[in-house]
C-alpha positions in Angstrom: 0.0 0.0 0.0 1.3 3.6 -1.0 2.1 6.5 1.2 -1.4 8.6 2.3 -0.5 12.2 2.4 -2.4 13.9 5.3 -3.7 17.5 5.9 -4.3 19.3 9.1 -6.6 22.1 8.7 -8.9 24.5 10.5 -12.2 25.3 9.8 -13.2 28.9 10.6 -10.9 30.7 8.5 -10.0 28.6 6.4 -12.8 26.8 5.3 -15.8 28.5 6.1 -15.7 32.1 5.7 -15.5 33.0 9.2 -15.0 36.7 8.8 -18.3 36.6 7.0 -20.1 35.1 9.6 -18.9 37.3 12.0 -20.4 40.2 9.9 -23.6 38.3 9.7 -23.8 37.9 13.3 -23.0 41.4 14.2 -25.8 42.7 12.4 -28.5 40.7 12.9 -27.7 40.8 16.4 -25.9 43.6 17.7 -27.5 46.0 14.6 -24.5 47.1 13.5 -22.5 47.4 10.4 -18.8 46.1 10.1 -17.3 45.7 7.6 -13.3 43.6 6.6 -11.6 46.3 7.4 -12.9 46.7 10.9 -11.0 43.4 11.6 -7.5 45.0 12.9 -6.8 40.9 14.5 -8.6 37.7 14.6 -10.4 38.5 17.6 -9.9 42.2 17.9 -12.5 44.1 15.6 -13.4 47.9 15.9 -16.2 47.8 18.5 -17.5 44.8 19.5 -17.0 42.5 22.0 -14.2 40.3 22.9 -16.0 37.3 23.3 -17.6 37.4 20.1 -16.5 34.0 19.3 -18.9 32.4 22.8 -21.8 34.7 21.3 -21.7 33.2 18.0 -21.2 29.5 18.8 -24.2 30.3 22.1 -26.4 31.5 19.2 -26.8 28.8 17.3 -25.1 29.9 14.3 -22.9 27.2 12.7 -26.0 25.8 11.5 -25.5 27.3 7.7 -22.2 29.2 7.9 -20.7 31.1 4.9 -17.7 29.0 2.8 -16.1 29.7 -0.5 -16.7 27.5 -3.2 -13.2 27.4 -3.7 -12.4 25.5 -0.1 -14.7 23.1 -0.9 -13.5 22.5 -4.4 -9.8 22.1 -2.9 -11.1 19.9 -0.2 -12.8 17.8 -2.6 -9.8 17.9 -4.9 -7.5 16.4 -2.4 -9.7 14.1 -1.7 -9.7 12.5 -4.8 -5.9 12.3 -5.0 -5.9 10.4 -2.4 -5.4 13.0 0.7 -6.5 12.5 4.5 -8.5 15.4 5.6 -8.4 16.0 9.3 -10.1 18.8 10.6 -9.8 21.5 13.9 -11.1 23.7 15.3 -11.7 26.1 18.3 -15.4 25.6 18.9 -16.6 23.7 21.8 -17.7 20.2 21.3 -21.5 21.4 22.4 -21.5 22.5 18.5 -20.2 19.2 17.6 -24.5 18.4 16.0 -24.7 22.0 14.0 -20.9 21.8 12.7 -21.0 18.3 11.5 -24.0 19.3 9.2 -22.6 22.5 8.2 -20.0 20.7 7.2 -21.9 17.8 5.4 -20.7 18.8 1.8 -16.8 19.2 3.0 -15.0 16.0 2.7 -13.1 14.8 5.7 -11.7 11.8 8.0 -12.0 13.3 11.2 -13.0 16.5 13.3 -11.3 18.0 16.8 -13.1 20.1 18.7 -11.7 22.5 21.7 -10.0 20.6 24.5 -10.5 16.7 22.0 -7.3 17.2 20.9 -4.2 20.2 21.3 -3.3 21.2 18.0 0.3 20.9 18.1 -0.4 17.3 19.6 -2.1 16.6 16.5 0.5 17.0 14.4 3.0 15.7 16.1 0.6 12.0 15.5 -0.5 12.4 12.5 3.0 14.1 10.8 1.0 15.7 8.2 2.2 16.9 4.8 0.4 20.0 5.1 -1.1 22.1 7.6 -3.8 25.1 7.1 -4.6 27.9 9.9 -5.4 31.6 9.8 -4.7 32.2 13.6 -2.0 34.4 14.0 -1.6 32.4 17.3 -1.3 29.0 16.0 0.5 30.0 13.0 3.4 31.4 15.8 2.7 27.8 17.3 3.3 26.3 14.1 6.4 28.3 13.2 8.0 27.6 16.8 7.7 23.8 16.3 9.1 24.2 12.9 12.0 25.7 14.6 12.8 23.6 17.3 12.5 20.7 15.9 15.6 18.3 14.0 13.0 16.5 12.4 9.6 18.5 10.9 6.3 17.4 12.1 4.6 18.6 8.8 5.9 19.3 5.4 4.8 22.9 4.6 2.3 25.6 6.4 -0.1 27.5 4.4 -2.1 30.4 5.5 -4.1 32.6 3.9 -3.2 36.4 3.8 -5.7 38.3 5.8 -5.9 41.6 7.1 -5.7 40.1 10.8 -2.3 37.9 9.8 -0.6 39.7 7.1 2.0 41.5 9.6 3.4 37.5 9.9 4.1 37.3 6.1 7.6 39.4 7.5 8.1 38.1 10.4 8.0 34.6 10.3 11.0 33.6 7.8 11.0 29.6 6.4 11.2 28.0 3.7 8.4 25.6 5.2 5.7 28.5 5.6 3.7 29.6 2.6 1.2 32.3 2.3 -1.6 32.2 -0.4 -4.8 34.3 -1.5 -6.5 31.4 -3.5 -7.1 27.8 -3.2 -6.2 27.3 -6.7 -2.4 29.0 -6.3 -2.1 26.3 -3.6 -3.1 23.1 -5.9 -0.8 24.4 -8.6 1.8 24.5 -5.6 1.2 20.9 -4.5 0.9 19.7 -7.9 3.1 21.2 -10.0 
């Protein structure tokens, strides 16, 4: 039997569109208009509350989140050659019901939710091929590993230039760290 690659990837982010749903939720519940640009980090956007995250995962609303065709089209595409798709993410395992069908068009072998499974753990198991995140904090995670250890845990990081992670792109310096804007620059990457 051949060699599986593996990827590691998170959800919000990276596959759905979670700075869209944030949007969404603002407005319909706090009556307000934000718009990308109001996003100055992750979870630091011009006038609204910290714990926006606990609101939106409280509220019921992973039920039909916003994702790009294109992430499901890569998904999809890696699935057919042959890839194992393991996702994780930061939402609590009480949304473990709505996320799963959300997610019911994404192809994928497993699912971590908070406190199932540490995210550096995971990749230190499953020695993935590639990894996808959008967290500034994780990527920093990421990137330390990298660096400390003799040999990688993963192959290659991708993340996905956002207004919330950009000020990384100069930061973090390895060969092993890749930044892209479209799905599709990333297959012609891995299958060049």
């Amino acid at each position: 039997m051949g060699f599986t690659q593996t990827i590691v990837t998170d959800i919000d982010g990276i596959i759905v569109d979670y700075q869209k749903l944030i949007i969404k939720y603002v407005k319909e519940y706090l009556n307000m208009n934000i718009t990308f640009e109001d996003f100055t980090t992750l979870n630091n956007i011009k006038g609204i509350p910290r714990d926006i995250d606990n609101k939106i995962f409280k509220a019921g609303f992973l039920k039909d989140t916003p994702k790009t065709y294109d992430s499901i089209k890569f998904l999809i595409t890696l699935k057919k050659k042959g890839f194992k798709i393991i996702l994780i993410t930061d939402r609590p395992p009480e949304t473990k019901e709505d996320t799963i069908e959300d997610l019911k068009e994404i192809p994928y072998d497993s699912i971590f939710f908070k406190g199932e499974k540490n995210r550096i753990d995971l990749v230190k198991e499953t020695t993935p091929s590639f990894v996808f995140e959008d967290n500034p904090k994780y990527i920093q995670e990421y990137y330390a590993l990298l660096q400390s250890n003799e040999r990688r845990p993963f192959y290659r990081l991708f993340f996905p230039e956002y207004i919330y992670n950009k000020f990384l792109i100069d930061k973090l310096h390895s060969p092993f760290i890749l930044t892209y804007n479209t799905y599709e620059s990333v297959l012609q990457y891995l299958f060049k």
